[in-house]
Each structure stands twice: as C-alpha cells, then as structure tokens.
C-alpha positions in Angstrom: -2.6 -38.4 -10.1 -6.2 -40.2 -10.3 -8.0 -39.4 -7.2 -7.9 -42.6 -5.8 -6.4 -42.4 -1.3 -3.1 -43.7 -1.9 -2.5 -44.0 1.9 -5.9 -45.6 2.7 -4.9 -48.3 -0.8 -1.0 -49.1 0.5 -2.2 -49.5 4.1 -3.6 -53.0 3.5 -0.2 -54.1 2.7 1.3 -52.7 6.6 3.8 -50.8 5.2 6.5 -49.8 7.2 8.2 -46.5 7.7 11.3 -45.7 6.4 13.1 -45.4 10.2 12.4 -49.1 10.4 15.1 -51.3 9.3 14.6 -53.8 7.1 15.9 -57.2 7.9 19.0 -58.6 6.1 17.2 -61.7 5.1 13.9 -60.0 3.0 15.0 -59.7 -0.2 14.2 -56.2 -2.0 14.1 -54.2 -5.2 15.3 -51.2 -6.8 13.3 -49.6 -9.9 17.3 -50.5 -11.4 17.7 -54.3 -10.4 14.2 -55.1 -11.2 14.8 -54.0 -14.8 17.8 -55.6 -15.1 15.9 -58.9 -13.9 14.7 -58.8 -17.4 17.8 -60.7 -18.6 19.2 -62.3 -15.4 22.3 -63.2 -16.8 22.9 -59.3 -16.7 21.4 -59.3 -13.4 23.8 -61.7 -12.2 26.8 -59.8 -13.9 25.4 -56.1 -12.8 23.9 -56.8 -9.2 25.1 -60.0 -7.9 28.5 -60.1 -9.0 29.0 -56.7 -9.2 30.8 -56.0 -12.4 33.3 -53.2 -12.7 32.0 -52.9 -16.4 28.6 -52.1 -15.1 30.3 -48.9 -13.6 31.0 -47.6 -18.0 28.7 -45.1 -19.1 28.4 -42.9 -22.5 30.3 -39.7 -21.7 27.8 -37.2 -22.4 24.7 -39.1 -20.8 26.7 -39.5 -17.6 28.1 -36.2 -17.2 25.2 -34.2 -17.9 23.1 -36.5 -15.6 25.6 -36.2 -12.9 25.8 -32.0 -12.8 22.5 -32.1 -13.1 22.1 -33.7 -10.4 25.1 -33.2 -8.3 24.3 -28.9 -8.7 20.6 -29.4 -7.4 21.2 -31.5 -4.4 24.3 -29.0 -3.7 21.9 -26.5 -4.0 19.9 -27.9 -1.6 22.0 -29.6 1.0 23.3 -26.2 1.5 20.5 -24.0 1.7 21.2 -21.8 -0.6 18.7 -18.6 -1.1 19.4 -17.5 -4.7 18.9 -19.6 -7.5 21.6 -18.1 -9.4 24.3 -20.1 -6.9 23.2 -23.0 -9.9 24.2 -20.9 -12.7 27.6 -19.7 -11.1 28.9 -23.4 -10.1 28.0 -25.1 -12.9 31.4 -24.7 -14.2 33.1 -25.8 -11.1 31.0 -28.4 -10.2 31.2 -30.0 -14.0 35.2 -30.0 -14.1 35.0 -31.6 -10.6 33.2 -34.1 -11.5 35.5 -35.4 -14.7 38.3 -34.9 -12.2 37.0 -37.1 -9.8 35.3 -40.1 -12.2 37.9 -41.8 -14.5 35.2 -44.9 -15.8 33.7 -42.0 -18.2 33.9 -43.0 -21.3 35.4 -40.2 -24.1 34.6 -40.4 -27.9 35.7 -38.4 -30.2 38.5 -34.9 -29.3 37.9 -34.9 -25.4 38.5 -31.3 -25.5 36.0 -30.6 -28.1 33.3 -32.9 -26.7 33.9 -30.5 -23.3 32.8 -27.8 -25.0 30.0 -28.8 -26.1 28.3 -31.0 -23.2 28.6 -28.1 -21.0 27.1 -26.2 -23.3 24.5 -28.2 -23.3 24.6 -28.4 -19.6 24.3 -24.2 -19.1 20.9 -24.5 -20.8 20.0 -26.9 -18.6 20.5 -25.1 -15.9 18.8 -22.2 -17.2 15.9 -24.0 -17.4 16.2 -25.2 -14.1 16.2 -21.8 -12.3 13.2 -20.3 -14.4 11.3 -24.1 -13.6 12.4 -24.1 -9.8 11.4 -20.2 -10.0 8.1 -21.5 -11.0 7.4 -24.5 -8.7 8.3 -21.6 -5.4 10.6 -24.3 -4.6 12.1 -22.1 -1.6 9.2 -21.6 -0.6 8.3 -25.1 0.2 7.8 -26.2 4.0 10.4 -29.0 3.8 12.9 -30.0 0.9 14.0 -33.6 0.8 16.7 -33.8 -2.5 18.5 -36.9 -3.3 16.1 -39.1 -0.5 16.9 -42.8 0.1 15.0 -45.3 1.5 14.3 -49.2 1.7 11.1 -50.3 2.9 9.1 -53.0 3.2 5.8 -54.1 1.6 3.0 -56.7 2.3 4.1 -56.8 5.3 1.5 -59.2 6.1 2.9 -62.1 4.1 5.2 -63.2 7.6 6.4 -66.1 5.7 7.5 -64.1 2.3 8.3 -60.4 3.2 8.8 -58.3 0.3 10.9 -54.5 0.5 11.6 -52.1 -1.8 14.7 -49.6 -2.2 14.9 -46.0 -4.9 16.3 -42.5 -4.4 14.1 -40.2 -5.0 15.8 -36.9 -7.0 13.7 -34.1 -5.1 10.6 -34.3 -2.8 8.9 -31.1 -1.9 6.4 -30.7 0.8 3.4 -27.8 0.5 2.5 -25.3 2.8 -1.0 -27.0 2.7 0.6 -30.5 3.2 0.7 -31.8 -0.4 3.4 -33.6 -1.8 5.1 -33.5 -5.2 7.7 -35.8 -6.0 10.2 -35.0 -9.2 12.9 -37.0 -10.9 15.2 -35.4 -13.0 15.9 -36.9 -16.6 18.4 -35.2 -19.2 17.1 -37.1 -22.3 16.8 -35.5 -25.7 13.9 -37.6 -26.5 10.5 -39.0 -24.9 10.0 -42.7 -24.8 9.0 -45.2 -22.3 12.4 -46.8 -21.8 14.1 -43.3 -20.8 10.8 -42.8 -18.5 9.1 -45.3 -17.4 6.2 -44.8 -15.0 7.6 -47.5 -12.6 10.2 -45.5 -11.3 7.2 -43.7 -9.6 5.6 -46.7 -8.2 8.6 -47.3 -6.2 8.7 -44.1 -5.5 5.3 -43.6 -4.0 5.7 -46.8 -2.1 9.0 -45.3 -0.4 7.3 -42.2 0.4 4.2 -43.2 1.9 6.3 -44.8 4.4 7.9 -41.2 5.0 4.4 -40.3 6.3 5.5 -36.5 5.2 1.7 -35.8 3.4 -0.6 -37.1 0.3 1.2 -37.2 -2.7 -0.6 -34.3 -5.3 1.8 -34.5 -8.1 4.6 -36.8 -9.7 6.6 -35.2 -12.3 9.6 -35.9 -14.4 11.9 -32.9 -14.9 13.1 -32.5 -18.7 15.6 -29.5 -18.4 17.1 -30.5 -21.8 13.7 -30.5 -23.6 12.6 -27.6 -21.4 9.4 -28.9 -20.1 8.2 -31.4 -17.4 6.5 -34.7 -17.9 3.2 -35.3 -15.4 3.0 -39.2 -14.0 -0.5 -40.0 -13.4 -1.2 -43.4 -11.6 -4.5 -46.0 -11.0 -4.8 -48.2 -8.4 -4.7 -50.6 -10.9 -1.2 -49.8 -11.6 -0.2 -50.4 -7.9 -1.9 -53.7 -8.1 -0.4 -55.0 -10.4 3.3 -53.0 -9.1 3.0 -55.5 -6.0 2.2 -58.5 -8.0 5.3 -57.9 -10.6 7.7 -57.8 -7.2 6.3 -61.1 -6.1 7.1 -62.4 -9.3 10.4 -60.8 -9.5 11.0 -62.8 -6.0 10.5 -65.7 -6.7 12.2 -65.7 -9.9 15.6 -64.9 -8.4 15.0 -67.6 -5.9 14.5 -69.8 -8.8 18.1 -68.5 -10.8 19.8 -68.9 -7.5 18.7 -72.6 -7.9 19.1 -73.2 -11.6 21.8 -70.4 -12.6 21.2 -67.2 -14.4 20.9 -67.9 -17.8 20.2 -64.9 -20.5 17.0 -64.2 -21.9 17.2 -61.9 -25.2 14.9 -59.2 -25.4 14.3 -55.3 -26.0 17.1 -55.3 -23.0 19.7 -56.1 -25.3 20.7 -53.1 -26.8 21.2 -51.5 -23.8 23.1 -54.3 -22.0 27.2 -54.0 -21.9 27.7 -57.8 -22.5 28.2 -58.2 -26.1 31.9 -59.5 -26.0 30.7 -63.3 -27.3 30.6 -64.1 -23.4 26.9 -64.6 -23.7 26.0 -67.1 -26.2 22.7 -65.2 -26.9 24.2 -62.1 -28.3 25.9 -64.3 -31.2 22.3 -65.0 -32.3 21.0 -61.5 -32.3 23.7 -60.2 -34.5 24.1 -57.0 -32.0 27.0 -54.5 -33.2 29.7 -54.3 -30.4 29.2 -52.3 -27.4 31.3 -49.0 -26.9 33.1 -50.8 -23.9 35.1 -52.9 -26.6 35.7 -50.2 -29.3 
C-alpha cells in the first residue's frame, strides 16, 4: 500500500467496530450488491427479491472456487499443523461439496468434466501449500479465515448513516503487528472485472473496525495462475470509495420510489436475465444465458 495512516484517514468518518451492531434501519453494502446496483433491475431480481436463479453458477467456476475455499478455511478453523492436511482432503472435501449443492450447473459428460476440474483443482492446491509455506502462515500471531463483518461508515452524518458488509477470505496478523489481508480468486485470466480493487476498499473499511493492527499488504491469491496479485491503494481511492456509497444510497432510495428499471451496460454479459423478461436485452442482441440452454 501507499504510505498514507489508514487508521488516522478513516477515523474522520467515526467508524465503528465490528462488535457494534448495526441498526436495521441504515442501509449497507456489500462489494456484491453494489456491483449489481449497476443495473438495478438485476439488483432488484438478485438482492431484493431474492431470485432462486441468482443461486446458478458455471460448473467449473463454482466448484473450483468453493474447494478452494472451503479446504482453506477447513484448514484453518481446525488448526491443523501440516499443510499437507490440504493435499489429502482435497478429494473428499470436492465430492462433498457436489453432493451437497444440486444448483451447479453441468455441461458437457459430468463424469468427464470431474476429472478434469479436480485436476485442475490438485494444482491448485499445490500451489497453495508451497505459497502458504512461503507467507509462514502458521506462524502468524492470529489467523482470521472466512471473516465477516458489517460496519458502519461516516458515522457522523446522524441523519444519513452509511454501513458496509464483505467477508474477507484470510486475514493474517504479524508477529510485529502488521496486517495482510488476501482474497482468493481461481481465474485463468487477469482483468479488472475478475479483480477489481474495490473488493479491498470494503475490505480495509471492515477491518479497521477490527482494530487487530495497520494493514501492510493486500493481496489477491491466484493459485490457478500460480502467483499472487499486490493491491496498492491512495487516499484518493478511499475518497472517492465513500462518495460512490453515498451515491449508491440514494440511488436505491430513488428505485424504491420510481421502480427498478434496467440500465444496459458492460454488466450485461454477466447478468442471468436474458429470457426476453427484460426489454433491454432484446436490444442488445445478447446470445442466451446457460440458465436457458
């Protein structure tokens, strides 16, 4: 990061810690919901009305993300001492999780597609140990994997409260009292839409309110590219992080009022809803979403 006091810049705003709860009435955002705000007909869909749909992912994409993830915060949760307990459970942990969550999608021979995601998946999580090996991640003074929180910001504006939600993938604290904060990604390629530096805005907001240390390093983890990805951040970009959630509020109050109508952008080839339900999509000429195959 820039060296800019990131605790001395977000304490203007009062920020509260994460043992405080945040009242029912203050709005918040995730990194997730405020992305989808880009269209808020999908918001509406995805967030208000909770669409089963939004629960459909691509096979592969899902599954790899979800050992991933799931075999590190196992790993964890259950302080385990040797790093090979990741190599030896991958298998277990992987056919658990296709037992356990029908909405995956399956192209192509099921069987055959097996195969090859956890393939995929094993050199993954090679590349795991040797870069959890090199971070002396057991030899960290506290270990915070899969960490939640919802927390409010600009906490002067009484009349307007603003809060913001995330789970962070893995926060380590130093011996020396650093932080480093790492999100795990399993794309095959870099681009700004698969990592987008605002996932550690939110981030960094949510920890500071942990009041665990100074944060000395944000990183995306890239086990499937075998390398990491270093965040760097500006006061600047904080800035102007608090002014797009201010935004972001009081355009949903103003969709509540006027309905949620869909705004085409870059968002749409990513969104779920081209089934001729959204008027938009007929314009775009967007080929049919997996969902409908």
């Amino acid at each position: 990061m820039t060296e800019f006091n990131l605790t001395e810049y977000l304490s203007k705003y009062k920020q509260h810690n994460s043992t405080q709860v945040v009242p029912r009435a203050v709005p918040y955002f995730s990194f997730y919901s405020l992305r989808l705000l880009d269209c808020p007909y999908r918001y509406k869909r995805m967030v208000v009305e909770r669409d089963p749909r939004s629960k459909l992912q691509d096979f592969r994409n899902a599954l790899e993300g979800s050992v991933v993830h799931g075999l590190a915060e196992m790993f964890i949760k259950g302080r385990h001492k040797d790093l090979l307990w990741l190599k030896e459970n991958t298998l277990p942990i992987f056919n658990k999780i296709i037992s356990e969550v029908p909405v995956l999608i399956w192209r192509g021979n099921p069987e055959e597609d097996k195969t090859t995601v956890l393939e995929s998946i094993n050199q993954m999580v090679d590349y795991l140990i040797q870069y959890f090996r090199k971070i002396k991640l057991l030899e960290s003074t506290k270990i915070f994997p899969e960490h939640t929180f919802k927390t409010l910001v600009a906490g002067e504006l009484n009349a307007n409260p603003l809060a913001v939600s995330g789970r962070v993938d893995l926060i380590t604290v130093s011996k020396g009292g650093f932080v480093n904060v790492y999100d795990f990604k399993c794309v095959k390629i870099i681009s700004e839409e698969g990592l987008s530096p605002l996932q550690f805005l939110f981030y960094s907001v949510g920890i500071h309110g942990m009041d665990i240390g100074r944060i000395r390093s944000l990183r995306f983890i890239l086990p499937a590219l075998k390398m990491d990805l270093p965040i760097t951040l500006s006061s600047n970009d904080y800035e102007n992080f608090i002014k797009r959630i201010k935004l972001a509020q009081k355009e949903l109050a103003q969709c509540h009022k006027i309905g949620f109508f869909a705004k085409p952008g870059n968002q749409c080839g990513f969104c779920m809803y081209k089934t001729g339900e959204c008027d938009k999509y007929k314009l775009l000429n967007l080929k049919p979403s997996y969902s409908n195959k």
